[in-house]
Structure formats: C-alpha cells, structure tokens
N, C-alpha and C positions, 0 to 999 in steps of 0.2 A: 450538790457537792460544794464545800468552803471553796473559795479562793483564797488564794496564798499571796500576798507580794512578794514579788521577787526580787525587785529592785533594791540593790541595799543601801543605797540611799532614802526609801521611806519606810525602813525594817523597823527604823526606834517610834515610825508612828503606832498611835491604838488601832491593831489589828482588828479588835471586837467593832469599834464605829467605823472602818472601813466595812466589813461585814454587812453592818446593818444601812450603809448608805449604797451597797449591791443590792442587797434585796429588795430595798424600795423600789431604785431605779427598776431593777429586775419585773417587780408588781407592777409597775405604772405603763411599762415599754409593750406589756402582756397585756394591758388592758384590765387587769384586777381591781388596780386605782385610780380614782379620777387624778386631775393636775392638784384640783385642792385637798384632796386625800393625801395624797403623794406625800405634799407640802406641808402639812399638819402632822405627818407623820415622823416626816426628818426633823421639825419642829420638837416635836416632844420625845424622840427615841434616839436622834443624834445631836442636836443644839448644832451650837455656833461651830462652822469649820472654818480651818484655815486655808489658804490657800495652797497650800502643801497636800492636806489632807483632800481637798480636792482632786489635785493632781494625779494625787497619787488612785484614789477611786477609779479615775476618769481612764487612767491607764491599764486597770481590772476593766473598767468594760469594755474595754477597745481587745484584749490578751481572751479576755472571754467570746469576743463575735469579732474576730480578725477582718469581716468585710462589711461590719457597723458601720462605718466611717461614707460609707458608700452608699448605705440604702435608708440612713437616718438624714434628718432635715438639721444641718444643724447648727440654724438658727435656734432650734428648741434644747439647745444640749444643757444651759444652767435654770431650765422651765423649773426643776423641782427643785432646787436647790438658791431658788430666787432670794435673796435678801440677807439668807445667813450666812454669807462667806465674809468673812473679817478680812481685811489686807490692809497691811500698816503701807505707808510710803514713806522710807525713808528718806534721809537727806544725802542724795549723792554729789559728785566730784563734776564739775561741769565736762563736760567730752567726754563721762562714762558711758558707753554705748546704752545701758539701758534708760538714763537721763536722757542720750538724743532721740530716741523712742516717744518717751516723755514726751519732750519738746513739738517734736514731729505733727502729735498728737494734739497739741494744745495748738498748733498755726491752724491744722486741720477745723479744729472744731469753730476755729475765728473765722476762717473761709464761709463754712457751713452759716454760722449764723449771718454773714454778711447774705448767705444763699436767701435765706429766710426775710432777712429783709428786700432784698427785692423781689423775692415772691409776692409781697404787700401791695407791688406799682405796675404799673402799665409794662406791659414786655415791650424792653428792649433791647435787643441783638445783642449788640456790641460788652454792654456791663454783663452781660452772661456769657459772654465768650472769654470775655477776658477773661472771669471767675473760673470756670471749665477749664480754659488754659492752663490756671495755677494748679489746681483739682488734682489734673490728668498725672501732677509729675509726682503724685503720692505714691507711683508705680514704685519708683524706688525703695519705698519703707517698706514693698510686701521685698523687693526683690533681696535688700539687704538681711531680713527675717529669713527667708528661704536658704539663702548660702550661707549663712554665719550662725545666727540666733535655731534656728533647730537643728543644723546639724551640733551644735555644741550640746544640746539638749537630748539628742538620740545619743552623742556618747556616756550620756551617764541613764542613760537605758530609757530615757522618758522619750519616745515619738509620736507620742499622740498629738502635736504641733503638725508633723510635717503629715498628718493625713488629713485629721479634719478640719484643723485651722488654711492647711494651704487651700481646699477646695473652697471657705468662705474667701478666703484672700483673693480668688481666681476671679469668682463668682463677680464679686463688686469689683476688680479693675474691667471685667467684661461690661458690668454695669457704666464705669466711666467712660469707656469707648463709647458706649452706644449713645448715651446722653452729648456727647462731644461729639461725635456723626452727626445727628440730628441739627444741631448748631451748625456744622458748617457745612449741610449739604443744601445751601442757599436757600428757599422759600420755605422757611419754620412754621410748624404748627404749634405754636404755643401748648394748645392742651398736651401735645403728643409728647413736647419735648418735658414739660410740669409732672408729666407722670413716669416716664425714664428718674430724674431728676431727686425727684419722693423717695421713689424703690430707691436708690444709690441713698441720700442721706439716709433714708432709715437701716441701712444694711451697715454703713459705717458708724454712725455712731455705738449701733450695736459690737459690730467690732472691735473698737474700739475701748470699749467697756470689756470685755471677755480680755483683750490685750492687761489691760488696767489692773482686772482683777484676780485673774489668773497667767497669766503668761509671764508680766515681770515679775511678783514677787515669786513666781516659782523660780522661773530663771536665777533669779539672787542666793533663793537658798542655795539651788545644784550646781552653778557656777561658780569655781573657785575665782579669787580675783586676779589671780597671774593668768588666766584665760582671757579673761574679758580684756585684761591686756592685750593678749595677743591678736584678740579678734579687732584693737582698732586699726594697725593698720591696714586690714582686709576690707573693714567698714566705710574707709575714705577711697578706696579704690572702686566699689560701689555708688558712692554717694549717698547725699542729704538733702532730705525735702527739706526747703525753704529756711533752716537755720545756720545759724552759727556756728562751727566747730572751733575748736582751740588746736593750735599748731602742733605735731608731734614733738620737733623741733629733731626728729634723723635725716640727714645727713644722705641716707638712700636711698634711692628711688621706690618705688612702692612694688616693681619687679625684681628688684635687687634686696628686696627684707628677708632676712634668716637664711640664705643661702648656702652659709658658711657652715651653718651647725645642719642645715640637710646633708648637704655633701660630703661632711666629716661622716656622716652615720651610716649615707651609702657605701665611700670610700672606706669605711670599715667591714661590711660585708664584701664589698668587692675582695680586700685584702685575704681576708682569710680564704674565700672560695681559691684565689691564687697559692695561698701558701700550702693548702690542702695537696696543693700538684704541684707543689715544689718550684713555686715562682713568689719574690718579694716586692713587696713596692715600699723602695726605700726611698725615693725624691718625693717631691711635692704632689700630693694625688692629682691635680690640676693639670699640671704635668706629663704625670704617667700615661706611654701611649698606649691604647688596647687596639686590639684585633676588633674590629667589627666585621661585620658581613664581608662588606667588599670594600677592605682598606684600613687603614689606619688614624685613628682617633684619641685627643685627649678626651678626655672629660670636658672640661672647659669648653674646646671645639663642638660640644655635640650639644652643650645645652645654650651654645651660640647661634646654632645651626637652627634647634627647634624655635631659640627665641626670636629668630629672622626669618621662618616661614610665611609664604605667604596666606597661608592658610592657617584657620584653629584644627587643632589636633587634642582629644583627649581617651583614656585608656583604659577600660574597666578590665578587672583580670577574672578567671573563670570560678572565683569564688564573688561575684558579681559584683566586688569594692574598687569602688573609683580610687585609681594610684596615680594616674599623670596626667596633666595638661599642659600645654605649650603657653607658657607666659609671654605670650605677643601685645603687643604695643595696639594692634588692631582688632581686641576680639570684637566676634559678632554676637557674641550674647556675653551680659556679664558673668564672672566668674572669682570666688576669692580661692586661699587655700586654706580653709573649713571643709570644703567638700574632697580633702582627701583621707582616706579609707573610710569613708560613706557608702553606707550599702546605693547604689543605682539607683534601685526604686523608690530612694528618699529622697532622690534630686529630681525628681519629675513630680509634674502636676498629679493628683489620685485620677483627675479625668483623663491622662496620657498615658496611666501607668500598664494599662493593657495591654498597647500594643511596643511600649516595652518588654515588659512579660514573652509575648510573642516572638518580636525581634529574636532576645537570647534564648527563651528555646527550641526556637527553630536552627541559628546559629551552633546550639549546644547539641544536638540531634543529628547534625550534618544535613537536613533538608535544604537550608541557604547557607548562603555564603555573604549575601551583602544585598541592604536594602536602603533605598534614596528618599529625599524627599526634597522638596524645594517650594523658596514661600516667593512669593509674585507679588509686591505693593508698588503702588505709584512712586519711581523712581530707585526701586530696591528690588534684588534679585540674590535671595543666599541660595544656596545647594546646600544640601547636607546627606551626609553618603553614610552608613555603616558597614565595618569590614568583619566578616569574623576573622580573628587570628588564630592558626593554627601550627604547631611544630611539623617539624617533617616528617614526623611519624602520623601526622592527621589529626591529633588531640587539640581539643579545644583549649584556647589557652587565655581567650579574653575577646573583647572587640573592641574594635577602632573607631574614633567618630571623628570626622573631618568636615568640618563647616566650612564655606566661602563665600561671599560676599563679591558676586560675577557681574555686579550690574557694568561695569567697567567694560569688561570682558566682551555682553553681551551687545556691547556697542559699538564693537570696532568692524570698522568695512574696509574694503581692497584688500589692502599688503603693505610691508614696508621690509623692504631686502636693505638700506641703506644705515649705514648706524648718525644717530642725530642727538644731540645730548639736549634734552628738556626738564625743565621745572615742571616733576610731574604731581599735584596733589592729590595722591588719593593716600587710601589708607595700605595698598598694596608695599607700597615701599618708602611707607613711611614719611615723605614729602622729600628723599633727597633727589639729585639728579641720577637720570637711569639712561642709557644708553640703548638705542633701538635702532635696531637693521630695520632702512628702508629703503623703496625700491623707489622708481622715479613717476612709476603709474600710484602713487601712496599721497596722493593731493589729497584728497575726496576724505582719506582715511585719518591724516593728519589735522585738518579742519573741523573731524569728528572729535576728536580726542582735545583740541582744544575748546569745542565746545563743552564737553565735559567738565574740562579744568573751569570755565569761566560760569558754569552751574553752580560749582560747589564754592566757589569764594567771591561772587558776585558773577555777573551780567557783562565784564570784561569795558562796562566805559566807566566813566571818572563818576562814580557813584561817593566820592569818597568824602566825607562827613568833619574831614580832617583840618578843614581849613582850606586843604588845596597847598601847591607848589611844593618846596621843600625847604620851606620855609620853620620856626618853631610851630606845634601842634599842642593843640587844647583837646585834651583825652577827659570826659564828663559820661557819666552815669548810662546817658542814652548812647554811647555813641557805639556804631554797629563794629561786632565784631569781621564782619566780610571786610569792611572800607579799613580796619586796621591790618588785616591780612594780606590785602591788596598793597596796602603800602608796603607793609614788612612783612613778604613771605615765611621769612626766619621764623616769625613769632608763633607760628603755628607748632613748630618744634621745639622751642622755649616754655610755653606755656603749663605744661604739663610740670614743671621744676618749680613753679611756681604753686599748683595744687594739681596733687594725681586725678583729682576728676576731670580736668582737663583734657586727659589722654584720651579721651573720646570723641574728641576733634578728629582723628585717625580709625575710627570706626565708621560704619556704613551712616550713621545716626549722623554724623555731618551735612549730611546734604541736605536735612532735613532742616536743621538748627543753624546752620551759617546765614542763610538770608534774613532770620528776624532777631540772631540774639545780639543783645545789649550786654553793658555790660555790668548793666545793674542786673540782668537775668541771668549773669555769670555766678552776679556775687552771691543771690539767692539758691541756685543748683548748687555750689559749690563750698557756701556758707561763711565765706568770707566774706570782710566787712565792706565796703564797698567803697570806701577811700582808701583801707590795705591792699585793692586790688588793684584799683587804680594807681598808686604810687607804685605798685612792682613793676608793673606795664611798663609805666612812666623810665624807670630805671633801666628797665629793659633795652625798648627801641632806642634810649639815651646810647648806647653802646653801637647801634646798628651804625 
C-alpha cells in the first residue's frame, strides 16, 4: 500500500521519489537487497536527494513501523542512502542557534583530532584527563537539542529527531561517561580505556555528520526565523559547549522573558470563563484577586510563590501535553520553554519511555496513584516523586512531577528549636539569609550544616587565590571561583546578571563545579570572552 505524507510542510515535495526511496529501504530492511543493491538502486531510480527529501522519507519510515526507532541500529539509518544527499551550508548570523550547533561541532572535532594525536605517544594520564574533561561537557549540545531543536521540529510534525537521534545522542554521552570513569578510577588500563575511547570517537563524528547533513539543513527549511528567535533565549539558559555567544542585549532576566504576553493570554481565558458567570476583571490581571483552594491569590502571588519553591514542580495534563513548569532559580534538571505543549513522551529518552508509558497508564486506569524514584551519586541525592492528579469526582486530569535535590536534607542530625540567622549556600534558598529554630542540644547539628556550607565554596581556611587581606585583588583567567565566592558571598547571586548560565551555581551541579572551576572554565561553559568576564567581575566586587 502507497504511503501518503502528511506533513504539509513536505506536500510540495516529489511524492513519486519519496515512494521509490520507501520501497528500496522497504527491499533492503526485508532482506531482498544487499547494502550495494540498495545503493545502486537509489543511485539510478532516485538520484541526488536533498536533505529535506530525506527527511521527509525518513519520517514515512518511522509513521510506517512506529517502533522502528527501537529495534533498528541506527548507526546504519543513511547505509543506503550514503553519498547522495546534497546539503548546502549557508551563511548564517553569528549566535544563530543553528551556527552555534555549527560551532559546537567544529571545537568538538578539534578535541577529537588533538584525541588522535595523542593516541600516537606513550599514555599519559593527565593530557587524557584533561581532553575527557573538555569532552564530557559536550552533554550540553545533546541537552540543548532535546529541549529546544526537536521539540521546535515535532511542532511542524517532523519527530523523527526526538526518537532516533535522541537514543544515538544517549548512547555516546553514555559512551563519554564510561571513557571518563575509566580515567578517574586511579590505576588505568591503557588498552581498556583506547577501546572505550575508539567506540565514542567513532560514534561522534558519525553523529555529527547525520547532525551536518540532515538535522540543520532540515531544521532551516521547517523553522521559521521568528522561532529560532525565540528559541535563543532558551538556548543560553541551557548553555554552550566551549564557544562564544553574542550578547542578547535584554534587559530580563532569562526567568522573566515573555512573561507578559503569557500572562495576557492566560488572563484572557481566565477573563472570559469569569464573565460567562457574570464576574469582570476590570483592574490590572496582576492584580486581580482569585479564589483558590484555600485562600486568596493574585496571579503575580502564585507565579511568585511557584518561582520560590523549594522544589521543581512540573505538569502534564490528561491529554499527556507538558503545560507547566516552575521556573526556579535552582532546577535539578535543565529545562527551557520549547517543552510546552510537548507531547511527554518526546521529552524522555526512547530508552525511558516505557516506563513512562507505564507510569500514565496505570495513573490513567486508577491502579496508582503515585510512583518515586531517587538517584544516589557521590555527594548528590535527588528524589523524584510522581502524583496522579485527579478532580473530585476521580477523573484523571494530568500528573505531577516534583523533583529535589535532598542531599542537604539527608545531612542534618539532632535538632534545632532556636531561631539563628546564617549565610546559608545552598541552592534551597537561594543563598540568602534563612532563619532557623534551634534548640540548645543543635551543636552537633550546626557544625553539620556548616560543613556543608564550607563543601560547597571551599574547605572553610584561607584557600584564597586573591592576594589575601583586603587589600586591591588581581582577578586572572586561573583564578578559582570558591576563593572569589569566599571572599564576596554576594557574587554567587550576582553572577547569573551577568550570564544566565551562571544560575547553575544554585543547582545541585555546584558542589561538584565549585572546588576546580576557573575562571577561564567559566568563560569556556558560558562562551564568553574571557577578559568580558573578567572586567564584569571586576566591576562587580568594585561595588561590594
């Protein structure tokens, strides 16, 4: 039976060589064609395709075997279609998101060949750790790809990205863990680590090439450019492997972008469901108090309220589309706003998506009600809980997900009845002063809890880098962020106004990143220049 596209974004392609680049695949995937049959055959029945025409195939075989994505290898997905796919590169805008893709890419493959050359010399430790170290923080290019770049791609109906691109994407950061374990779990086996090492380069640059040749220039055709707009401030709250971005030059925060025109759209359906029952909201919607559950709320109070949580909170509703997340200062996983009204099962790994699947319909059935889960690493303890939500007639109306970051939590011993005002930094409240009943047997428990604080911003003696005294300070490329935190508590709070990727100082990821990062490892994550950063600093503490 023909396949149809349905997408009407590739409607104006030739239906007839879509057609005939199914059926090949179709032959080859059955076993009817060899690989050089296959290939000879697209060769002289379909020619040159584009990468559109690609895409668009690729998205018939996936509509065609919904759980292909799953029991194909696929590394082999462009086997047949090797060599004839045409893809122009144009010339884009520097900080256009699919340029810092680009870019991303090209530091990457500079890494890689620096790999190669010391594959040539005697192993040793340290030039490979360091390498590894840079490697590891390519996580972020799959992470930004996943919340931005495919959900923008499933709205114009193309998700073959988020199935069988995310499982290679998974695949090789799984690879760079393991290669980076090996490295630091002290007495290396050379061979062992050489063959980790292999597997990961040859899976990236593979990727890498699939990215190149089909994922941007697809991307370009089906993304309008007011999108790719909108998607950079999402992009920088993310981050950037190892390059440069260009300044947005707004004025608000990266939690405070388009607020305004949200909230008009809500406060527009709120309005009417009011006037339907013969109520008006004639003041400022901001303003306007509602009835909630138990009490009285503005608007403004309640998305203060979730942005002050101590906990992530986010809300899929019972047609299984992601509608809300709490834009906290400290999440535990990243997150942009691409991922709202995304189907669910396009924001999970294909390897996780089962026992999503699961969760909601067991959730939707009434068999559960709520299922946990919690990750254990050295120095890190999240919980993550799922709620089913139901009305009070019983109906299923969505689920709850509530993440936390307890390592804090899971630390404290005795009591404390006495209230004591401390500089507390963690990510729970954000580094300001908090107030805590304690009791007089709460020694043991307070000595805890300042060990904690002297974990996450140093070791608590004069580790400080700064010169010493307080006297003027020389702020230079190496110099550690703990020892400048140490001096200027503030700055831990400041820094994020200076670039949103900052705000992950207030995430669990601190405790991990405070004791070695510089601040040339700043300017690298963060992709600013490394004298611009330094001069804001500078500017900064100038004021403390």
């Amino acid at each position: 039976m023909e396949e149809k596209i349905t997408n009407t974004t590739f409607e104006s392609l030739d239906q007839n060589k879509l057609q005939r680049m199914l059926h090949i695949k179709q032959q080859y995937d059955k076993g009817v064609l060899s690989l050089d049959e296959a290939k000879n055959r697209v060769k002289s029945e379909v020619g040159r395709i584009s990468p559109e025409e690609f895409a668009a195939a690729e998205q018939m075989f996936k509509d065609e075997d919904p759980d292909e994505c799953r029991n194909e290898d696929v590394r082999t997905i462009l086997e047949v279609f090797d060599g004839l796919i045409q893809a122009d590169e144009p010339g884009l805008p520097y900080g256009h998101p699919i340029d810092a893709y680009r870019r991303e890419n090209k530091k990457m493959k500079e890494l890689l060949q620096r790999g190669d050359e010391l594959a040539q010399k005697p192993f040793i430790l340290n030039p490979w750790l360091e390498l590894m170290e840079q490697i590891i923080q390519y996580k972020v290019h799959f992470s930004r790809k996943q919340n931005q770049l495919y959900s923008a791609l499933e709205r114009k109906g193309f998700d073959r990205p988020s199935t069988t691109m995310w499982v290679y994407d998974d695949e090789i950061r799984d690879e760079m863990n393991s290669a980076l374990e090996i490295l630091r779990n002290g007495d290396v086996n050379p061979e062992f680590f050489f063959d980790a090492y292999r597997q990961m380069t040859v899976d990236l640059r593979d990727l890498m090439e699939k990215e190149e040749l089909i994922l941007y220039p697809t991307s370009l055709k089906l993304i309008p450019e007011e999108e790719f707009e909108e998607m950079k401030s999402g992009d920088r709250e993310i981050g950037f492997f190892l390059i440069d971005m260009p300044d947005l030059n707004q004025r608000t925060s990266p939690e405070e972008a388009k607020p305004v025109a949200e909230q008009t759209g809500l406060m527009d359906d709120l309005a009417a469901l009011l006037a339907k029952y013969g109520q008006n909201i004639e003041t400022d919607p901001k303003e306007k108090v509602l009835d909630v559950a138990e009490g009285k709320l503005t608007l403004e109070q309640i998305n203060l309220l979730f942005r002050h949580l101590p906990v992530d909170i986010s809300f899929v509703d019972e047609n299984d589309l992601v509608k809300f997340y709490t834009d906290t200062a400290h999440r535990v996983f990243p997150r942009s706003k691409g991922v709202i009204g995304r189907e669910v099962r396009n924001c999970h790994p294909p390897k996780s998506l089962h026992m999503v699947e699961e969760i909601i319909e067991k959730f939707r059935s009434g068999k559960e009600s709520k299922a946990e889960f919690w990750i254990n690493k050295p120095g890190l303890f999240i919980y993550i809980v799922y709620v089913a939500v139901r009305d009070k007639d019983g109906t299923f109306r969505g689920v709850m997900e509530m993440m936390q970051d307890c390592t804090h939590i899971r630390q404290l011993e005795g009591e404390r009845r006495l209230l004591t005002w401390e500089e507390v930094q963690q990510q729970q409240n954000g580094g300001e002063k908090v107030g805590v009943i304690q009791s007089d047997q709460s020694y043991q428990s307070t000595q805890n809890h300042q060990s904690y604080k002297n974990d996450e911003i140093g070791n608590g003696e004069n580790d400080d880098d700064l010169n010493g005294g307080d006297g003027p300070i020389v702020i230079t490329a190496e110099t550690k962020l703990k020892s400048l935190l140490q001096r200027y508590p503030q700055l831990k709070d400041d820094l994020p106004g200076i670039n949103p990727r900052f705000s992950m100082l207030k995430s669990p990821m601190a405790r991990v990143v405070l004791p070695i990062a510089t601040l040339k490892m700043m300017s690298e994550q963060s992709g600013m220049p490394q004298q611009e950063l330094i001069d804001k600093i500078q500017d900064l503490v100038a004021t403390y």
